[in-house]
N, C-alpha and C positions, 0 to 999 in steps of 0.2 A: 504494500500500500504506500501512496504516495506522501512527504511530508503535508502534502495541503492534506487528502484524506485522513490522517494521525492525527494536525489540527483540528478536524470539522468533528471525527468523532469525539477528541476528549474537549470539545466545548457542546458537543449534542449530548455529551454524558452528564454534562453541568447543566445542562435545560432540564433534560430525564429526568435526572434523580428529585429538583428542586418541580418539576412537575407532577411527578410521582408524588409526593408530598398534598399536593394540591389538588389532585385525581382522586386523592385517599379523603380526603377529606369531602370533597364533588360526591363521591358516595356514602361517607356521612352525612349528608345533607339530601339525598333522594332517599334514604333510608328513612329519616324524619320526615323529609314530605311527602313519602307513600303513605307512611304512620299516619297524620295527623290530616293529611290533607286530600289521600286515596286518590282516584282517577272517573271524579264526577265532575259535576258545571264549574265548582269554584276552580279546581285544578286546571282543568282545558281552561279557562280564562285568562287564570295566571302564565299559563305555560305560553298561550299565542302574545299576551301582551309583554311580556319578558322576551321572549323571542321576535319582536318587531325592533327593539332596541339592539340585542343582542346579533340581531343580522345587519344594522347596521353599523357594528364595529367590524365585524367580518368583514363585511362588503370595503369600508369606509376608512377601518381600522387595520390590524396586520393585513387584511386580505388585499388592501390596495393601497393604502399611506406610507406602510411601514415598506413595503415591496416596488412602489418606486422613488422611497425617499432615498434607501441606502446605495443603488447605484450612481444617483448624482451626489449625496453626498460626502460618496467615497471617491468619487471623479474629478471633486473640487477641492477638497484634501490634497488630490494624490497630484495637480495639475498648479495651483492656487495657495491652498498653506491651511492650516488651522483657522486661521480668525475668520479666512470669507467661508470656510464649511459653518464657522458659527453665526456667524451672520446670515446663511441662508436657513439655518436651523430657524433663527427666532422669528425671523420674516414667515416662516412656514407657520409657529406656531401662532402669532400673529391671525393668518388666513382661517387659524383651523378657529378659531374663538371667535370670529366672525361668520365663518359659512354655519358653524353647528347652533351656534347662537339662533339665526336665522330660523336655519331648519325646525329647531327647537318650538320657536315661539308658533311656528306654522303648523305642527304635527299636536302640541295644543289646542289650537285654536278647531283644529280638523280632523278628531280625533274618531270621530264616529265612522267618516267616511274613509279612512287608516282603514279602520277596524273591519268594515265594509270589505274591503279590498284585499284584505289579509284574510277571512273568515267568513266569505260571504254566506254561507249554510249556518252560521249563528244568529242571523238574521230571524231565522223560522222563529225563534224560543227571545222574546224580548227581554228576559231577565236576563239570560246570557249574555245577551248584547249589552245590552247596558254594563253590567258586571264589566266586563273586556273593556269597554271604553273608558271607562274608571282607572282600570288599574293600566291600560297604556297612557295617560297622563300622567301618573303617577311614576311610572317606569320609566319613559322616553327618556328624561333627562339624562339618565346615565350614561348615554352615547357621546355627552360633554366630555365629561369624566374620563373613560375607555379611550375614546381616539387620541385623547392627552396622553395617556401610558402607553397606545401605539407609536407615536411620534417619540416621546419619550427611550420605547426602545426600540427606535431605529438610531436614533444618537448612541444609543451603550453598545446596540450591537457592533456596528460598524466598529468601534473601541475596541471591538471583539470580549464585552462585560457582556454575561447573559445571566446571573443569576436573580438578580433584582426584578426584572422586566418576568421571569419565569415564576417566580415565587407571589408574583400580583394577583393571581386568581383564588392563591389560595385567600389572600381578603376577604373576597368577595365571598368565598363559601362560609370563612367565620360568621361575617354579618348572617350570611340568608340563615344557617344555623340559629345564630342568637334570637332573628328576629322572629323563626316559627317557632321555635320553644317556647318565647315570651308570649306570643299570639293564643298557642293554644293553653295555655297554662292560665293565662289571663281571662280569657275565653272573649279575646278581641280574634276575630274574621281574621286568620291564618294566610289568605291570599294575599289582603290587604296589607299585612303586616309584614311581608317576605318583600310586596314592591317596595315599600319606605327600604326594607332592607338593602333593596338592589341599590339604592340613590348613597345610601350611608358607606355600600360595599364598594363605589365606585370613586367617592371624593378618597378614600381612603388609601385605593389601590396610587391612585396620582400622588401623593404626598410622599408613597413610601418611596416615588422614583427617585427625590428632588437629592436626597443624602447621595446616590448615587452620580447622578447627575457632577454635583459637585467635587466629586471623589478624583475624576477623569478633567477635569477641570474647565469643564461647561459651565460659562457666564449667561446668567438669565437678562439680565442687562446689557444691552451696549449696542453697537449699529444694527439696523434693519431696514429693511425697504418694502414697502407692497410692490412694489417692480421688479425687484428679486429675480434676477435671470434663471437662478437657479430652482425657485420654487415654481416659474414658470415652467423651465422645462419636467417638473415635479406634476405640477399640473396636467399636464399635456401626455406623459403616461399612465396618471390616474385617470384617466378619462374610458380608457379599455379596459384598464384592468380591474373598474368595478365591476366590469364580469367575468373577467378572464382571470384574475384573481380567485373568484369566487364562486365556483362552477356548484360545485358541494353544497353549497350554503343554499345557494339557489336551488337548485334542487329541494334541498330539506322544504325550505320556505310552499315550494309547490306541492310537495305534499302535503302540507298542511292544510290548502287551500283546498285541494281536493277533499282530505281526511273529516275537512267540517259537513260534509257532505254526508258522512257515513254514520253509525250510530256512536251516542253517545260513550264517550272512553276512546274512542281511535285514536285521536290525538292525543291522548297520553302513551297509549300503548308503544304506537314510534317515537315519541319522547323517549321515555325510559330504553328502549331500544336503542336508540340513536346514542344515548347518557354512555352506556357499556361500547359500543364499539367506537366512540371519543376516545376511550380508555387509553386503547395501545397506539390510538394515533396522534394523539393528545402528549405521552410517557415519550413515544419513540420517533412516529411519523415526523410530528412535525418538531421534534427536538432535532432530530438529522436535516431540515426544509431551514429552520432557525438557523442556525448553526451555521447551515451552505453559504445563504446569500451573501455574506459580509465578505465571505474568501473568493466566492466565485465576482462579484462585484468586483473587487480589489484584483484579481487576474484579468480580468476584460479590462480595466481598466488600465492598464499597464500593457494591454496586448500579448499577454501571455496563454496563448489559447490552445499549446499544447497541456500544459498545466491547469487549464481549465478543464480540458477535455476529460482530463485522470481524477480531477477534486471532481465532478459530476457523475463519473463513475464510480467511486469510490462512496460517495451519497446514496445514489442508487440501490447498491450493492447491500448499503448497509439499512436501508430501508427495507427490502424485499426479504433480506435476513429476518429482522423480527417480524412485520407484518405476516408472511406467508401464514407460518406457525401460529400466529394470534386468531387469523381467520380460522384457520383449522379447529382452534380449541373452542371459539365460542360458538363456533357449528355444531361441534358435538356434546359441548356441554348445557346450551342456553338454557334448556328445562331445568335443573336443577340451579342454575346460577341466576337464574329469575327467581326460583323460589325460595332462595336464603336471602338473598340481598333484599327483596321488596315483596313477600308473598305475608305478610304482618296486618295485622289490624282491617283496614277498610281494602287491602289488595287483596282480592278474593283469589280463589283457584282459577277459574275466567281470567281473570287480566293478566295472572300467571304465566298459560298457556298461551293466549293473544301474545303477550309482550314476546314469550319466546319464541314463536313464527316470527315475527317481526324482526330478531334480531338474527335467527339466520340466514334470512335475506338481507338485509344489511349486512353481515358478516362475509357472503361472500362478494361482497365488491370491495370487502377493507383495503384490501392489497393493492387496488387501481386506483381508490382515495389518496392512501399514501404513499404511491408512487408519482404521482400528478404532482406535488406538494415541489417536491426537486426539481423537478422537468420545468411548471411553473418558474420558479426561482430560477434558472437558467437563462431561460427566455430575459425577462426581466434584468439578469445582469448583464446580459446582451441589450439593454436597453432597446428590446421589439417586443413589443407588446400587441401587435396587429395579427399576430397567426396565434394565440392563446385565446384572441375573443371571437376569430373566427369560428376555433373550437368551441368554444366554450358556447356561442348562439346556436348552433348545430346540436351540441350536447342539450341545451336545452328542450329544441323539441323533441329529442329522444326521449327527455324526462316525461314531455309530459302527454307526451301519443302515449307511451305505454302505460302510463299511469293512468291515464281516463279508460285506456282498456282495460286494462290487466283489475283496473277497481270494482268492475261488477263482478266479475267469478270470485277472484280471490280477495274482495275487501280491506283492510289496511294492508296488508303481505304485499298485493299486486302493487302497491306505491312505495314497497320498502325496494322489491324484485324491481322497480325501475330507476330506485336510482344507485342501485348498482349496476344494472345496464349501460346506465349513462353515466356510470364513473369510469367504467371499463373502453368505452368509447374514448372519452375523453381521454387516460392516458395512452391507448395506442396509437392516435393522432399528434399527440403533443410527440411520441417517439418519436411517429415515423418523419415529423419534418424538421427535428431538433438535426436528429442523423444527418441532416442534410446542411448543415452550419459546424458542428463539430466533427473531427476528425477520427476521432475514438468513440466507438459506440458507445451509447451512453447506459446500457447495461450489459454485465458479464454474462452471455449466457450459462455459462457454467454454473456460476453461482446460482440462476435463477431454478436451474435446472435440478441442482445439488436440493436446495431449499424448497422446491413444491417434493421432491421426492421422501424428506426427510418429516415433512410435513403433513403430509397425507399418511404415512408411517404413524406420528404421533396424533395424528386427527382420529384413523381406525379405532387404536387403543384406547384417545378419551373414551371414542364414543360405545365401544364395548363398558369398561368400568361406568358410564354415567346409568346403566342400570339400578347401581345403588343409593341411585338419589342424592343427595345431599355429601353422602360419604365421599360420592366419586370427586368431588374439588379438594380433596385429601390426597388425590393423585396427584395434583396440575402440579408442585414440585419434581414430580418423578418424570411427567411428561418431560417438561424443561428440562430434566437431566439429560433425557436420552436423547435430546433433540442437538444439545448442547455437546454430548460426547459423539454424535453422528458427523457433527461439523468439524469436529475434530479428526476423528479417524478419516474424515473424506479432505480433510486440509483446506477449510474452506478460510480463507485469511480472517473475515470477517468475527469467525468464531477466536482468532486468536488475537483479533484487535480487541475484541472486547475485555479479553483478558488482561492485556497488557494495561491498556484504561484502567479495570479495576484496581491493580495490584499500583498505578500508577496514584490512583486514590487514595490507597491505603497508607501509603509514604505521604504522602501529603498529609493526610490528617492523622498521622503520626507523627509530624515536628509539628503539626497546631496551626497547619496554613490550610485555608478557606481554599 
């Protein structure tokens, strides 16, 4: 493996493990809001008007600010000096405290017809509706918040600092945590009391960036310009890559819209679906996507595009490594791993079994989710952003031709089975015309080859022990064993990269360095 590739994993193992943390915590917190809050009117309320916000960080947030700020302002660094990269930093954040301002006061003012457009089959049940319009008032704001700590950590990344910007989520799950405990204990409307939560979890995640910020020696003060050439040309690729960024999101988003359609609980059931297979792309996908952009940025930038070619592959490689295996395990285990996690109190045997259909159709597009994530990021430090939303408009209607069909036989399933379809679409596209810019294919197949082999190996065997229920996630340690020594004895680098990472770890925080 290449020194850029050594880089990108032991800073995507600094993402992992600080997002591991916050993943662990994201299901402490759907453990309590299955508990107290189950997957009736007030849940699907909370869930679409939290997810109106929530897809506009995606969309607005890392999925398009953070991903074309760090190419220019690794290019004006590496071209320019320090101070104009700070200088177009603050002129950036400048723009963002006026456009989201804006937006802000609009999606208040217009909240009904939001809500409308997000959920229009909530319309039938007018306590529903109302309910949703309430708590996305309530909720919006936090997109202020969010886009700050995306901007925020495109500044640290770039720095090549990732653990601050990484450990931000988990805030936001203390707060939601804090605020349904109090909610239901107090016996104030648990929905209501999780949106204040979002607003409390969001000022908070921004404040924790500012120590860091300071650390790398980012002046919040000092020259700026709304003309800012560089936030222009910042501008100018944020403009595709709200979609081309954010193929996924989107996606999700249309399922939703169809999902209101269906009976009462769908939308939660791909919810919670969706919450589990976040998990590993959340921990690993997008810790390796993190991680890339700064080094890949910073090679294109310098013209160094054989060394790009190796740090992309080398991403790749190490994405396809844990994804494959992940899909594998929550394919054969979902039944039982729905029912420990969230089968408690008001989540019946029903939402059980729903929820776990749902997530092994989700499950098998994991691996096309988080291979898209790098290939994206490529593009982007190639500063072309015009064949990511070509894909990504294409990918769309695959979403949602197959979703209106597949929705009447198969019901929520049919809209989970499509947007895995159309994740699958989407990364075989972004390969086939990457291959055609870089010189080095951008995944080994070997390894790809090595890993669905070793994968389906350990997928069989979950899924024989998931017989025992609950007992069988008593294996998943033993799985990862044998998966982990197959890579070895088959010499897959990827399984000895990781290795060296950890034990690279263990000396580190064995002299007491962070």
């Amino acid at each position: 493996m290449s020194k850029h590739g050594q880089q990108i994993a032991r800073n995507a193992s600094v993402v992992a493990v600080a997002t591991l943390g916050s993943r662990i915590l994201g299901f402490v917190r759907d453990l309590i809001v299955a508990f107290v809050l189950g997957a009736g009117m007030f849940a699907d309320a909370f869930f679409v008007a939290f997810r109106i916000p929530n897809l506009m960080r995606r969309l607005f947030g890392e999925g398009s600010l953070t991903m074309a700020f760090i190419p220019v302002y690794s290019r004006i660094r590496e071209e320019e000096g320090e101070e104009a990269a700070q200088q177009m930093a603050r002129s950036a954040m400048i723009w963002l405290g006026i456009i989201l301002g804006a937006l802000t006061v609009a999606v208040e003012l217009a909240a009904g017809p939001v809500t409308l457009a997000i959920a229009p089959g909530f319309a039938d049940d007018s306590e529903l509706f109302a309910t949703t319009v309430s708590l996305v008032r309530i909720c919006f704001p936090y997109v202020i918040f969010i886009c700050g700590v995306a901007l925020c950590m495109g500044i640290l990344n770039s720095h090549q600092r990732f653990l601050a910007p990484a450990l931000a989520p988990a805030v936001l799950n203390v707060a939601l945590i804090i605020a349904a405990l109090i909610s239901h204990y107090a016996g104030y409307n648990v929905a209501y009391g999780m949106a204040y939560g979002v607003l409390a979890g969001g000022a908070a995640q921004l404040l924790m960036q500012q120590g860091a910020l300071s650390r790398i020696g980012f002046r919040r003060r000092g020259r700026w310009s709304l003309f800012d050439p560089g936030v222009r040309r910042m501008g100018l690729l944020m403009l595709p890559t709200v979609f081309g960024a954010a193929v996924y999101q989107l996606n999700i988003l249309l399922g939703t819209l169809l999902a209101s359609f269906l009976p009462t609980g769908s939308v939660s059931y791909l919810y919670y679906a969706d919450r589990l297979v976040q998990f590993p792309l959340g921990v690993f996908g997008l810790a390796v996507s993190t991680a890339a952009l700064p080094s890949l940025a910073a090679l294109a930038a310098k013209g160094e595009m054989d060394d790009f070619g190796g740090a992309l592959r080398s991403a790749n490689g190490l994405t396809l490594f844990i994804a494959l295996p992940a899909a594998a395990g929550l394919m054969a285990l979902a039944e039982p791993v729905i029912s420990v996690l969230f089968g408690h109190g008001k989540f019946g045997p029903e939402a059980v079994s729903s929820t776990a259909s749902a997530l092994i159709a989700y499950s098998a597009g994991l691996p096309f989710i988080a291979l898209s994530r790098p290939l994206v990021s490529a593009f982007y430090a190639l500063e072309d952003t015009k064949t990511p939303v070509k894909i990504a408009v294409l990918c769309l209607f695959v979403n949602i031709g197959l979703g209106a069909w597949l929705m009447v036989p198969l019901k929520h399933v049919g809209l989970a089975v499509a947007v895995s379809a159309a994740s699958l679409v989407n990364a075989l596209l972004l390969f086939i015309f990457l291959r055609r810019r870089v010189s080095v294919a951008p995944v080994e197949g070997a390894v790809m080859l090595k890993a669905v082999l070793l994968s389906t190996l350990i997928g069989a065997g979950a899924w024989y022990t998931g017989r025992f229920g609950a007992w069988s996630l008593a294996f998943i340690p033993v799985w990862a064993g044998v998966y982990f020594l197959g890579a070895h004895v088959t010499n897959m680098g990827e399984a000895r990269m990781f290795a060296d990472v950890y034990r690279s770890a263990r000396r580190r925080l064995g002299r007491g360095r962070p």
